[in-house]
N, C-alpha and C positions, 0 to 999 in steps of 0.2 A: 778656358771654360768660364761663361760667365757667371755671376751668382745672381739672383734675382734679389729687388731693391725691397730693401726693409720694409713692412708696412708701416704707415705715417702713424704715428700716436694719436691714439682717438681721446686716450683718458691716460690719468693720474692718480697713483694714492701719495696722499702725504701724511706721514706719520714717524713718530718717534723710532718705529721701532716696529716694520709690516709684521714682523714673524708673530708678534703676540697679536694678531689680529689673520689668523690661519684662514678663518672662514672666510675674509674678506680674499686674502687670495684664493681660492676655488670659486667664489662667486663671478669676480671680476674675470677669471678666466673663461669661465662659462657663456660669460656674456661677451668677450672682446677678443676670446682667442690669445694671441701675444701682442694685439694692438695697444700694451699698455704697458706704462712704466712706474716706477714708484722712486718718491721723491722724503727726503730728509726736511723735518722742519726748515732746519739752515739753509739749506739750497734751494727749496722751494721759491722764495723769494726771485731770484737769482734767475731761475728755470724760466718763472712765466714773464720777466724781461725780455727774452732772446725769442727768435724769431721761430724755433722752433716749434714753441709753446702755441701757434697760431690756428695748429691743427687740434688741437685738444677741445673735446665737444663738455668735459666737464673733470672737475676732480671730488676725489674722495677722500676728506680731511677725516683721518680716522687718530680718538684721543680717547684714554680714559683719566679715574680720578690724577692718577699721577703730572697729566701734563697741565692742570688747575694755573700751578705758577705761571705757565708760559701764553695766558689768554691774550695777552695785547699782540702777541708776533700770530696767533693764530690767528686774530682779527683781522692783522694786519696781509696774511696770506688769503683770508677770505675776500678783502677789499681790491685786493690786486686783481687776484681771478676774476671777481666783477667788473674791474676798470677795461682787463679784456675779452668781457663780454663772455666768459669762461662757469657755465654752470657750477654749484657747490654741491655736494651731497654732504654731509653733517652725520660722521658714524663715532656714537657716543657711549663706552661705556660706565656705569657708576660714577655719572659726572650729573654734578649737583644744578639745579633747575635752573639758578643766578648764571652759571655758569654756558648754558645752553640759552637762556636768556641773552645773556652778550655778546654770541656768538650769532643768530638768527637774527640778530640785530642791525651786526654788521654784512650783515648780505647774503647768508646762507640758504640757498636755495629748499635745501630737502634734509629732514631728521631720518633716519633709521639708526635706531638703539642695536645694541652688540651685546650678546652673539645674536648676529643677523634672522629674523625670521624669515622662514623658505620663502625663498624666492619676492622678499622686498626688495632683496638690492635692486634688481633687475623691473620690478615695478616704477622704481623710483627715479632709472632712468629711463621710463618709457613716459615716467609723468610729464621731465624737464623734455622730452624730446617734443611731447603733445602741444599743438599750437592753442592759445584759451578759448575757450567756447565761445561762438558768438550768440551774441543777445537774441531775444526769443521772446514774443511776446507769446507763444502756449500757456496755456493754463497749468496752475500749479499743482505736480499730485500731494496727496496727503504724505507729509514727513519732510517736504524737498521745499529747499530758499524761494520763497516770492522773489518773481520777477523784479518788481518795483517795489520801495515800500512805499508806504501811505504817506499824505501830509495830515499832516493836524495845526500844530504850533507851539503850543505850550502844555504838555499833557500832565495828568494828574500822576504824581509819585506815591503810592504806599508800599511799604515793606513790614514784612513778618520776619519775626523772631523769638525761637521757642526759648525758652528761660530754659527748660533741663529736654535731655532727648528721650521722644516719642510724647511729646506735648500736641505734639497735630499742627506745626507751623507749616511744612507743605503740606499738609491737604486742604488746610486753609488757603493757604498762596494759588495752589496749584485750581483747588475749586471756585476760588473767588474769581481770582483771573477768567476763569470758564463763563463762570456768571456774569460777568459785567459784558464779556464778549459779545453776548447772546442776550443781555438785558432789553432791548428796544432792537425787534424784529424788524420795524420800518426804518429805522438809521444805525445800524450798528457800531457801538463805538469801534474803535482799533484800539486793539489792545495784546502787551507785550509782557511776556514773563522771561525775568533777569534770573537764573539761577547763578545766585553770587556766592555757595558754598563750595569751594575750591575741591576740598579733599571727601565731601560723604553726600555730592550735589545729586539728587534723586528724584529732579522733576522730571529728566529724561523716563526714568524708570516710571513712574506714577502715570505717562504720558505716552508711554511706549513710543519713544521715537529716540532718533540713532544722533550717539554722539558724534560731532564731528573734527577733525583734527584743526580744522580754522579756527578754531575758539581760541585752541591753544597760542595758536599766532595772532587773532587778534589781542589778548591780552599781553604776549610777548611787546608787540610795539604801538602803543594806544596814538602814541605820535603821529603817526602814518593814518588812523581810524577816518574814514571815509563812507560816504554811503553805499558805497560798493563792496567794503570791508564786513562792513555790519549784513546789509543785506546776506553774501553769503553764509555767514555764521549763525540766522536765525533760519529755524528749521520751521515748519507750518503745520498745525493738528488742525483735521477737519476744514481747512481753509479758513480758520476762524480766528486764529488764537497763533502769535508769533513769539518761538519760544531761541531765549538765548541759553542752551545746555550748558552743563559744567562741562571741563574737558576730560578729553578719553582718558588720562592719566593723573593720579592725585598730586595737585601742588600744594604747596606750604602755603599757607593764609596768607603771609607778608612775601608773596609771589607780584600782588597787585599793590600799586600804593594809591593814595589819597587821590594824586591827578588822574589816572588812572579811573578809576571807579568816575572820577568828575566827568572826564570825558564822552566813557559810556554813556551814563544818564544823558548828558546835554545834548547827544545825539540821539538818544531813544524817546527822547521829550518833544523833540523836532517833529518825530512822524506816527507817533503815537496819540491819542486820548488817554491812555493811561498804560502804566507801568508799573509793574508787579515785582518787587525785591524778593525772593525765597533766601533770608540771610542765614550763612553761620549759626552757630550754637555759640560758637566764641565770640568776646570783644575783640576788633583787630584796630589797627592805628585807621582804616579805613571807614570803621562805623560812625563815625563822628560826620565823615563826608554825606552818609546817606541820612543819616537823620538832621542833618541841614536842611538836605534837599528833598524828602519828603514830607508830604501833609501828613499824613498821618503812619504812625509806625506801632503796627500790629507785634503786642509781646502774647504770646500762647505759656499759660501755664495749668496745672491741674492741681485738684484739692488734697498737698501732700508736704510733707516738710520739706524734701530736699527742690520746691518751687518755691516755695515762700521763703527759704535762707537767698538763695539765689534771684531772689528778685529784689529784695532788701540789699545784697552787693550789688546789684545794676545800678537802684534808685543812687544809693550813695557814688555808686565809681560816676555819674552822669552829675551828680549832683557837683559833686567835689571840679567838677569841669566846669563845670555852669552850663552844662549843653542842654537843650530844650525839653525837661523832660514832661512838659506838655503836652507834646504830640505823642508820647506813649497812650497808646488803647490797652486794655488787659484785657484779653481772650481766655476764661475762663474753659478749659475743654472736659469734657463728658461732667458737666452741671451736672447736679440731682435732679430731677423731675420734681415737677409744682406739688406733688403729692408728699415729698422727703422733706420733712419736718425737721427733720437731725439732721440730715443734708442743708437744708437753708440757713439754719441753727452755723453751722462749722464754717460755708462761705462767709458770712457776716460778718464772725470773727476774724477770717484769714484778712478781710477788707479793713473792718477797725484797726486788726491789727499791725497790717504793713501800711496805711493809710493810703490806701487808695480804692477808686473806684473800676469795678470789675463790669465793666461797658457791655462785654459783650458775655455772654454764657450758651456753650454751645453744649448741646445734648450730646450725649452717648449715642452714636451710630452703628456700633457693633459691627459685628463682623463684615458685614456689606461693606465698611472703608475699608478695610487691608482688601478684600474680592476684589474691589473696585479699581485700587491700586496694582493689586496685580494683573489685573487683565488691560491696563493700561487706559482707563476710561477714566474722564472726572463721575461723580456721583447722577448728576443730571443724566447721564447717557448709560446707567446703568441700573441707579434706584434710584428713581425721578423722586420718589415718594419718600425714602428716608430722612429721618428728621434732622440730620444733619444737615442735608443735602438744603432741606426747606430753609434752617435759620441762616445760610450761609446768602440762599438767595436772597430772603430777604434784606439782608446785609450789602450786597451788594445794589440791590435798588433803591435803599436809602440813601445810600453813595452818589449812585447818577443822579438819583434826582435832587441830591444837594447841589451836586456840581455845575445840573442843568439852572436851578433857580437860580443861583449865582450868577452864570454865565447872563441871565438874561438880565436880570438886576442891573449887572455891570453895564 
């Protein structure tokens, strides 16, 4: 009696220890049948050496916080798999962001977090199966990466940052950015919004458009960032307005470091006219990088104590640096009206007293900015008329048409 020949191994899990990863086996079986085996850290190695390993269309390195110690051998089975041209799936539980960070680093093809959601596993090896799309010059719908980016050359860098939160730094970023888009109907500038707030980033939301999991990867390996990297990560509102979201999942602030951020801008400045920072509430080791490289840097505060302590520790922690606190603007938000005598009376003070000058003063726009924001519009496209909406404009055509006399001077 013969018996009929084993089927060839399609796939692998490799892990410490498959049984604490239950679901992983019912998925794999769902999708592979018995086409698959499961491999020991230690032998791992070892496995995809031999010749058998030739049939295997991808593995499943499945790790939670416990196997942290053992990141360089897991690197080092990720890098293997690659050298044999061997897909990675990357199934991670309770393992800290550095740590998935060095691991997508060294060549990991696909994340899915544990316990598994229905039916990713099984997405994610339809994704490694799917050959890349080819280029396409169709036009871009509303929400989805431009084709091509733009050229410019050297584009204009401002960033916003609210001194305490709900100061109005992104509605500020987010509507500024709108308006300079849309400032000059006959040439319109090209312009990009950076949402650089890692863990509470809300332009997505103010903008209604979809976060996407390339953000996540392109700030995992900034080394690699290319214009093909960037292009996919920026998403398009209105065909006007090219938006780098926060990612689908909160990271630690000190996720990005200083090269990092450098890199983004010096590519965003390439094919932009200007570029829009929506930063942080926090200092991070990183702000230093943007307020280098920005002309001007929008601080949003309001007429209250806990803005004015907190802007008094910015001037000193900037100052104590020597970093340029020149290019700080103060964005005064929901000013008193020219008629608030006791209102202009208490600004005057706040300015004497923290010594600085309070550039810009933006009106109270009421309820129409949260509407606005939730229905996912800038102000322009929703209350053209609000007086918010107006000083913001004007703010922004003062902008271009600095940048434009400039340019022509030059």
């Amino acid at each position: 009696m013969t018996h009929p020949a084993p089927s060839p191994l399609r796939a692998c899990t490799i892990s410490r220890d498959v049984q604490n990863f239950d679901l992983l086996i019912e998925d794999m079986e769902a999708a592979l049948n018995d086409a698959w085996g499961d491999l020991g850290f230690a032998e791992a190695l070892a496995f995809l050496a031999q010749p058998e390993a030739e049939t295997l269309e991808f593995v499943a390195l499945a790790m939670d916080a416990g196997d942290e110690d053992d990141l360089p051998l897991l690197a080092e089975i990720i890098s293997a798999a690659r050298h044999r041209q061997i897909k990675c799936i990357l199934i991670a539980e309770d393992v800290s962001p550095a740590a998935l960070h060095q691991l997508l680093r060294a060549g990991a093809d696909e994340f899915v977090p544990y316990p598994l959601p229905e039916g990713e596993l099984e997405a994610a090896i339809a994704r490694l199966k799917s050959p890349p799309p080819a280029p396409t010059q169709a036009a871009t719908p509303i929400g989805n990466a431009p084709e091509a980016l733009p050229a410019s050359g050297a584009g204009v860098v401002l960033a916003v940052q609210g001194l305490a939160g709900g100061t109005g730094a992104t509605t500020l970023a987010t509507n500024l950015a709108w308006e300079l888009a849309t400032v000059d109907k006959a040439k319109p500038p090209q312009v990009c919004l950076l949402d650089f707030s890692l863990q509470q980033g809300s332009v997505a939301t103010f903008l209604d458009l979809p976060r996407r999991d390339v953000v996540f990867e392109l700030w995992s390996d900034t080394e690699r960032l290319d214009d093909d990297v960037l292009r996919q990560a920026l998403v398009s509102f209105q065909d006007r307005l090219r938006v780098l979201t926060a990612p689908t999942d909160i990271l630690p602030l000190d996720f990005i470091g200083p090269e990092d951020v450098k890199r983004v801008l010096e590519l965003a400045r390439r094919h932009f006219d200007y570029v829009i920072i929506d930063m942080p509430t926090s200092l991070v080791q990183w702000t230093e990088t943007v307020l280098n490289a920005c002309q001007i840097y929008f601080v949003t505060l309001e007429l209250d104590m806990r803005s004015a302590q907190n802007c008094l520790r910015v001037k000193r922690a900037l100052q104590s640096e020597e970093l340029p606190v020149d290019k700080l603007r103060f964005c005064l938000n929901r000013a008193p009206k020219f008629t608030d005598l006791t209102g202009k009376s208490r600004v005057r003070r706040l300015s004497d007293g923290l010594e600085i000058t309070l550039d810009i003063q933006l009106p109270d726009g009421g309820r129409a900015v949260a509407q606005s924001a939730d229905h996912g519009l800038p102000l322009a496209l929703s209350t053209a008329k609000n007086p918010l909406r107006r000083e913001i404009a004007k703010l922004a055509k003062s902008l271009h048409d600095l940048g434009r006399d400039e340019a022509e001077a030059a």
